[in-house]
N, C-alpha and C positions, 0 to 999 in steps of 0.2 A: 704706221705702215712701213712698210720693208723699203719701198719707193723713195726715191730724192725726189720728185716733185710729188705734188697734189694730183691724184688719179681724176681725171675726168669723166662724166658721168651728165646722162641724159635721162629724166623722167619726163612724166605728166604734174602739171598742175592741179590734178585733180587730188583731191583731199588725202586718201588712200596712201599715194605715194608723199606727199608731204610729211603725213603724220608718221610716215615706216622712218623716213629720210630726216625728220627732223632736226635730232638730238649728233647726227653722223652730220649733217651738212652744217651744222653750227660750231661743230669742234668739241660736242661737249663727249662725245666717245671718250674715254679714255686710251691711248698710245694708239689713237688713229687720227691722223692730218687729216681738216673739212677736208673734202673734194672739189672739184670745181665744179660746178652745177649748169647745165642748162635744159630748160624745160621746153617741152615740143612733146605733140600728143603723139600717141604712140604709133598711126602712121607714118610721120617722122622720124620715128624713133629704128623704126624695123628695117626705112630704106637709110640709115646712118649703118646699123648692123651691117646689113649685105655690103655695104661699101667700105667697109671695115674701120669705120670713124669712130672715135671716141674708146675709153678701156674699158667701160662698165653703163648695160644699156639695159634701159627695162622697156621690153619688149612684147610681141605677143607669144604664144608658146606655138601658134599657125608659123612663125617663121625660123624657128629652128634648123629645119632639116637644110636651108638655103645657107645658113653662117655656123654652123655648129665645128667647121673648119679650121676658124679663128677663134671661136667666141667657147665657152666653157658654160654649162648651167650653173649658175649659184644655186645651191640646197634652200635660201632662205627668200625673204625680200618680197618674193611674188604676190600673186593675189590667186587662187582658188578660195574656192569653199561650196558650199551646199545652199540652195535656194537663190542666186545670183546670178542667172544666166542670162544673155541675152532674149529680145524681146521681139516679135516681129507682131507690128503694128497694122492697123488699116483703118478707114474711115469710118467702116459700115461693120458691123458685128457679122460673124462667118467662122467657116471650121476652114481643115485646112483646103479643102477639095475649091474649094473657092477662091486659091492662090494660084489654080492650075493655068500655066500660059502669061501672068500676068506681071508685069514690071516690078522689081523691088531695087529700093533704092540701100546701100549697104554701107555703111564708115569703110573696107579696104578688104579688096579681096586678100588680104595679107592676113587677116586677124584670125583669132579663133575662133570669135561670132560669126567670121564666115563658114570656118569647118563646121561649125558646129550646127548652123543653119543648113547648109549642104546636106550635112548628114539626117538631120530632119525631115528634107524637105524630097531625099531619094528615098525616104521609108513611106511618108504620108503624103507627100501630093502628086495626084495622080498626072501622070505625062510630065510633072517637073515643072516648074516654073520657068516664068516669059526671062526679060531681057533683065538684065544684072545691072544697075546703074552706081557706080562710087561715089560719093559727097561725103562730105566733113561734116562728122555725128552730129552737131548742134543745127545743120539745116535740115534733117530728115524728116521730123517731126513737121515742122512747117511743111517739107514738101508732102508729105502724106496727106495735112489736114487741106493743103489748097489741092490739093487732087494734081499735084502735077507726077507723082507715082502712086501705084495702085497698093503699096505696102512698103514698110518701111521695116529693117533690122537697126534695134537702137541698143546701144551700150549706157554704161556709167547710170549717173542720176538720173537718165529718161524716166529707168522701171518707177520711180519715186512722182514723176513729174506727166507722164502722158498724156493722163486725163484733163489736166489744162488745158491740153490741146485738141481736147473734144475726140479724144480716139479709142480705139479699143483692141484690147491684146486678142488677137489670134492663134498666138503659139508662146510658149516658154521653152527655148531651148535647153535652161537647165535642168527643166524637169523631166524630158525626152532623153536627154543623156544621164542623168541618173537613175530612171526606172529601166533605161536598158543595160547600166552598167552597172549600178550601187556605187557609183566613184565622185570625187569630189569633181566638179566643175575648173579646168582648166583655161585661168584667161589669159593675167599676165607675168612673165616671168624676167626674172635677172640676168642677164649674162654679161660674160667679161674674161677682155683678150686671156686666150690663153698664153702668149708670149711674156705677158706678164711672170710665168711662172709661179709653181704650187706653193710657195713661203705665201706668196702675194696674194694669191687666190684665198688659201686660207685663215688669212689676215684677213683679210676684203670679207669674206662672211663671218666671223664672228665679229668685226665691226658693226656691218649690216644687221647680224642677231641682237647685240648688245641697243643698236638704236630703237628696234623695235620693243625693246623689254623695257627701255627706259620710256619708252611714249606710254605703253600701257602704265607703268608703274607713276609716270604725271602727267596727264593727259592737257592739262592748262598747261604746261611749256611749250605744247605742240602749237595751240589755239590761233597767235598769232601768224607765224608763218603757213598754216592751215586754208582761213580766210584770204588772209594776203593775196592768193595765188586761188580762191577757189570761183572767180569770176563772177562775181554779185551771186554765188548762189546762197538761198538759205542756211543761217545757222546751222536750223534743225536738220535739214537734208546732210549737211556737211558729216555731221554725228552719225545718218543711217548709214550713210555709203562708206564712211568708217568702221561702222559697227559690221558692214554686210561683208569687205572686202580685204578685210585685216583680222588674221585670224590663226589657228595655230599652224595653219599650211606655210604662214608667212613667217613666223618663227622657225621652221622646220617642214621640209617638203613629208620626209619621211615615207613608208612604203605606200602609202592607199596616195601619198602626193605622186611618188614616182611613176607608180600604177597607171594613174589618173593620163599623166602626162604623156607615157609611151600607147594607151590605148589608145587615143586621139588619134596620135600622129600614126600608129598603124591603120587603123581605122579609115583614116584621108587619104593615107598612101592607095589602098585596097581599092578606093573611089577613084584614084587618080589624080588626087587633087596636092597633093603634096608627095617630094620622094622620097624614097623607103630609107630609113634612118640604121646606122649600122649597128649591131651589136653590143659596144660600150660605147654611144652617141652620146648617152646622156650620163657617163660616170663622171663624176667630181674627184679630181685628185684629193 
């Protein structure tokens, strides 16, 4: 790296991010210094963004249009893909008409599973849904199945895990946004100061590139620091939500990634629900 110190950098402990992060946060990149690491899920990570802490954040792509001032997209890193959306949950089996008026409890109005829920839910439930409630992804689930909300929007391993919890999916968000777009699903993305400047930026992602390319090419070097941090979840799960969330969008945004990323956020703006992004918002030096 161009940098005299170590770039600091905030992920998730979820699998995803470990296994992109690995091979870069261990030092085994070649002519890139590890980074400093600190892990915090990623509404954490978003209100770090808007307050302009840390050089290099992975974030949601719902928060862009707030930091894109300071903060630059990385082209790589992220997590889209196809068949991985968010999930909105409920106790009793029901279509969406059945959501109308009624409490959903949500991981952060910041996310993209929020947009993306929003924009679901002004197409197909009729008068809109009730009260919006925020909690931290891993109690949703619970609050759904003890009925203390009436539905639940869940991110990460949920999709893998809900039926444990005795529940049943009432909508797929990523399926709603790709039969009305053809685009890949946009959750989480990279960004990093742009004061850094463009030597550093484009150092910073072909590091980032080069770590991903080495996880694929040894996937047992990732294994350790994977687990480590993947909070007693299963093995096997660790492998889908890898398999589901690391993929060639994360190698490379490229046009159907860029695509993906400015329809959203036009999309949200159009609803209100985000502000309307300028022209080169999203160019990468």
């Amino acid at each position: 790296m161009a940098t005299a110190a170590p770039l600091s950098i905030a992920y998730s402990p979820c699998p995803n991010d470990t296994f992109v992060f690995d091979a870069w946060a261990h030092g085994r990149v070649p002519d890139a210094a590890a980074p400093t690491v600190t892990f915090a899920d990623i509404d954490l990570t978003n209100g770090m963004a808007e307050r302009g802490e840390l050089d290099v954040l992975k974030v949601s792509y719902a928060v862009l249009p707030w930091v894109l001032d300071q903060y630059a997209l990385l082209p790589c890193g992220g997590a889209l893909g196809r068949g991985c959306g968010p999930l909105v949950l409920t106790g009793q089996a029901g279509d969406a008409a059945a959501l109308s008026g009624k409490t959903v409890a949500v991981p952060s109005e910041r996310s993209t599973a929020y947009l993306l829920f929003r924009l679901w839910a002004a197409a197909e439930v009729p008068g809109g849904v009730g009260e919006i409630v925020v909690m931290p992804f891993n109690e949703i689930m619970p609050a759904v199945r003890d009925g203390k909300v009436e539905a639940g929007l869940v991110i990460h391993e949920a999709r893998f895990t809900y039926q444990n919890y005795g529940l049943h999916k009432l909508a797929d968000m990523g399926e709603h946004w790709e039969a009305t777009t053809g685009l890949p699903i946009p959750l989480g993305a990279i960004i990093a100061k742009r004061s850094l400047g463009a030597e550093t930026l484009n150092e910073l992602a072909r590091a980032i590139r080069t770590s991903v390319r080495m996880a694929w090419q040894d996937p047992e070097a990732s294994r350790p620091y994977v687990l480590e941090h993947a909070q007693e979840m299963d093995p096997a799960v660790a492998e889908q939500h890898i398999g589901l969330y690391v993929n060639e969008f994360t190698e490379n945004l490229g046009e159907d990634g860029y695509a993906a990323v400015r329809g959203l956020l036009e999309r949200a703006a159009a609803e209100g629900l985000v502000p309307a992004l300028g022209p080169d918002a999203l160019a990468f030096p």
